[in-house]
C-alpha positions as CSV (number, residue, x, y, z in Angstrom):
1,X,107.3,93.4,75.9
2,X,109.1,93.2,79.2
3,X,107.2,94.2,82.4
4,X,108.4,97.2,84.5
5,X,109.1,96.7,88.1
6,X,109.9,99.7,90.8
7,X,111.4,99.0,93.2
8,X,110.1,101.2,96.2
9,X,113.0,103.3,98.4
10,X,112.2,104.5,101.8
11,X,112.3,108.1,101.0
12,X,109.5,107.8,98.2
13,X,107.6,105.5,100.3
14,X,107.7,107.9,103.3
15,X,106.3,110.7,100.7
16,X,103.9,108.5,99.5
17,X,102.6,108.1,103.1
18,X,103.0,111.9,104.9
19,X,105.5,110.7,107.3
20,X,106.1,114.2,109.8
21,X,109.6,115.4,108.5
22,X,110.2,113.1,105.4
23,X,107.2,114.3,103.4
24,X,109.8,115.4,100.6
25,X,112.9,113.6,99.1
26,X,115.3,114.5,96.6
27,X,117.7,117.4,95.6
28,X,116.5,121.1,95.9
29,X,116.5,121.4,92.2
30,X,114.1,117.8,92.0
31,X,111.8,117.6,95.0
32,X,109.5,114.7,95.3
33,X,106.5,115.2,97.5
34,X,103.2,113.3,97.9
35,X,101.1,114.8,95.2
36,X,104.3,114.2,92.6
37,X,105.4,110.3,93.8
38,X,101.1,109.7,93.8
39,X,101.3,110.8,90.6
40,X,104.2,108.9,89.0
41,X,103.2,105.6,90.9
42,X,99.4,106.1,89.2
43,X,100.8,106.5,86.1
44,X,102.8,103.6,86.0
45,X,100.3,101.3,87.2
46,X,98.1,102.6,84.6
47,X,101.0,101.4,82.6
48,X,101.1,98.1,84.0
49,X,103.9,98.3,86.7
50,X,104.5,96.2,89.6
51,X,105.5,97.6,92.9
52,X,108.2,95.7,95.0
53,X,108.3,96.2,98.9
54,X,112.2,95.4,99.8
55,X,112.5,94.1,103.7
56,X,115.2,97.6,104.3
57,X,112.3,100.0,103.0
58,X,109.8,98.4,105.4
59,X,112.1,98.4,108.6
60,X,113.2,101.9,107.5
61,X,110.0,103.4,107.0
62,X,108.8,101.4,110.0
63,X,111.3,103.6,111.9
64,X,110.6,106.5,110.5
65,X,106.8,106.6,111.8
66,X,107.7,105.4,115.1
67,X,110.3,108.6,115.5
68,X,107.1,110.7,114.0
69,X,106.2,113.7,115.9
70,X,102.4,112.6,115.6
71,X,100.4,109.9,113.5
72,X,102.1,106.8,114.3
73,X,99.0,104.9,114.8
74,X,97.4,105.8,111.6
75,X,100.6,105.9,109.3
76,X,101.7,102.1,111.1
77,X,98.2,101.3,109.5
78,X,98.7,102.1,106.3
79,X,101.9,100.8,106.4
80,X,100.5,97.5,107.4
81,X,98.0,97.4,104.9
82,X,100.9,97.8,101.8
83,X,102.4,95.2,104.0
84,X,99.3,92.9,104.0
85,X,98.6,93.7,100.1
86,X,102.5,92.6,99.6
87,X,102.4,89.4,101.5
88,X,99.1,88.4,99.3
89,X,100.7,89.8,96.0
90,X,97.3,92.2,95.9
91,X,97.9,94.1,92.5
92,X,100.2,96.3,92.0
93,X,102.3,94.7,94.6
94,X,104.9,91.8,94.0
95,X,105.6,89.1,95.9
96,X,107.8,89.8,98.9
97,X,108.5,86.0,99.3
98,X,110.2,86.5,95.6
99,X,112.4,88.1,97.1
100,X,113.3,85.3,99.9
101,X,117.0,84.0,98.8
102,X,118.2,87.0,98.9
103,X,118.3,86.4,103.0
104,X,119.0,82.7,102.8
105,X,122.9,81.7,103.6
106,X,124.4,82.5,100.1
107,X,122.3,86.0,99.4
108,X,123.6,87.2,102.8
109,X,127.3,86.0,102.6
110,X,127.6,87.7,98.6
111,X,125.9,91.2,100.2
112,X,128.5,91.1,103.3
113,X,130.9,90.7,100.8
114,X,130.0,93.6,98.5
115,X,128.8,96.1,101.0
116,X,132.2,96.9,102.6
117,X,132.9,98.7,98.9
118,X,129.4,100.3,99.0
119,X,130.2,101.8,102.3
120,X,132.9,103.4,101.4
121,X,131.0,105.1,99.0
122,X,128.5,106.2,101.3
123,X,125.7,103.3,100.7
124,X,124.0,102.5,103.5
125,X,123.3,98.8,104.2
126,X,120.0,99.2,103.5
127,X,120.3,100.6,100.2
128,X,122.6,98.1,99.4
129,X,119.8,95.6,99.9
130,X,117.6,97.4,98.0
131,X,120.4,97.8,94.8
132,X,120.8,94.4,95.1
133,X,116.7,93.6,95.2
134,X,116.7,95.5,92.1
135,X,119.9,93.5,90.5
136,X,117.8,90.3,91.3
137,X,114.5,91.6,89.2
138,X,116.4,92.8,86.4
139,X,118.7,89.4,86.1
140,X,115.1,87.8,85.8
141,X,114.5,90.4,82.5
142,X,112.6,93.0,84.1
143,X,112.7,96.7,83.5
144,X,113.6,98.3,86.7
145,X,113.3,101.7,87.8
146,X,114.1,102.3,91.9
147,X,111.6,104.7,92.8
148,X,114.1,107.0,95.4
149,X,114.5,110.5,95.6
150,X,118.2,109.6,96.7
151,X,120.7,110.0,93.7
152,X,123.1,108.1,95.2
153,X,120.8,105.0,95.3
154,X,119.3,105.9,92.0
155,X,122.6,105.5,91.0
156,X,123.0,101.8,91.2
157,X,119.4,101.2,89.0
158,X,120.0,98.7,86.9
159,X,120.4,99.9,83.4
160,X,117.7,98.5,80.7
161,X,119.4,96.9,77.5
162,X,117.1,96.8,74.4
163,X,117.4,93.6,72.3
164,X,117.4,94.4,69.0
165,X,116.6,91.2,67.0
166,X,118.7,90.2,64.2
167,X,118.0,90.1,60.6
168,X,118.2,86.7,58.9
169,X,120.9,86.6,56.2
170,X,119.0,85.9,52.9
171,X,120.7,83.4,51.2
């Protein structure tokens, strides 16, 4: 059986957390809030799952709790410690250094060469990172699911294909 990855967005990791003013994500009609993305992320390490931290959801949620109204100190501490259990692959966190050639020469030169497109279509830069994050786990056989209360983003998850083994021919 192949192992599930999520790939962690900015919006559910700022739920996860409480940061002031992005303590929901989503569509009016499918809200995500703390007690709903805690939840779904227990449930799927129950399950087995593997959390993946791209670099854009770090910086970006690292932004978000320095423009908090309050809590910066304590939410940049929790923050650093999914950082910390990241860097030491502490379970149910990947390995961010997996992720490395994605930033080396070639990684950087193929996403400035696909992102003009995606902006056009309203992806950020750092979600393109993060589409392209998950396009790297699931070339490697994962499932992937990007954990993101943005549809847009959601969008661009990699879709699963199920090998169905084939049948000898008796002869």
């Amino acid at each position: 059986m192949r192992k599930k990855i999520l790939v962690v967005d900015t919006s559910f990791l700022c739920c996860w957390l409480g940061v002031p003013g992005k303590e929901t994500c989503g569509k009016h009609d499918d809200v995500w809030d703390m007690a709903r993305v805690i939840g779904l992320i227990d449930e799927e390490i129950e399950a087995g799952a593997t959390l993946i931290l791209p670099l854009a959801t770090i910086i970006e949620t690292g932004n978000h709790i320095a423009q908090a109204p309050h809590s910066q100190y304590e939410l940049a501490k929790k923050l650093g410690e999914i950082m910390i259990k990241t860097a030491d692959e502490e379970s149910p966190w990947g390995a961010f250094t997996t992720q490395g050639e994605l930033w080396e020469n070639e990684g950087l030169k193929n996403l400035a060469h696909e992102w003009p497109e995606l902006a056009v279509q309203k992806l950020t830069l750092g979600d393109a990172s993060i589409k392209t994050v998950a396009e790297f786990y699931a070339k490697a056989d994962f499932i992937i699911e990007i954990l993101t209360g943005d549809e847009g983003l959601k969008a661009y998850q990699p879709t699963y294909v199920v090998h169905v083994p084939r049948r000898r021919k008796n002869r």
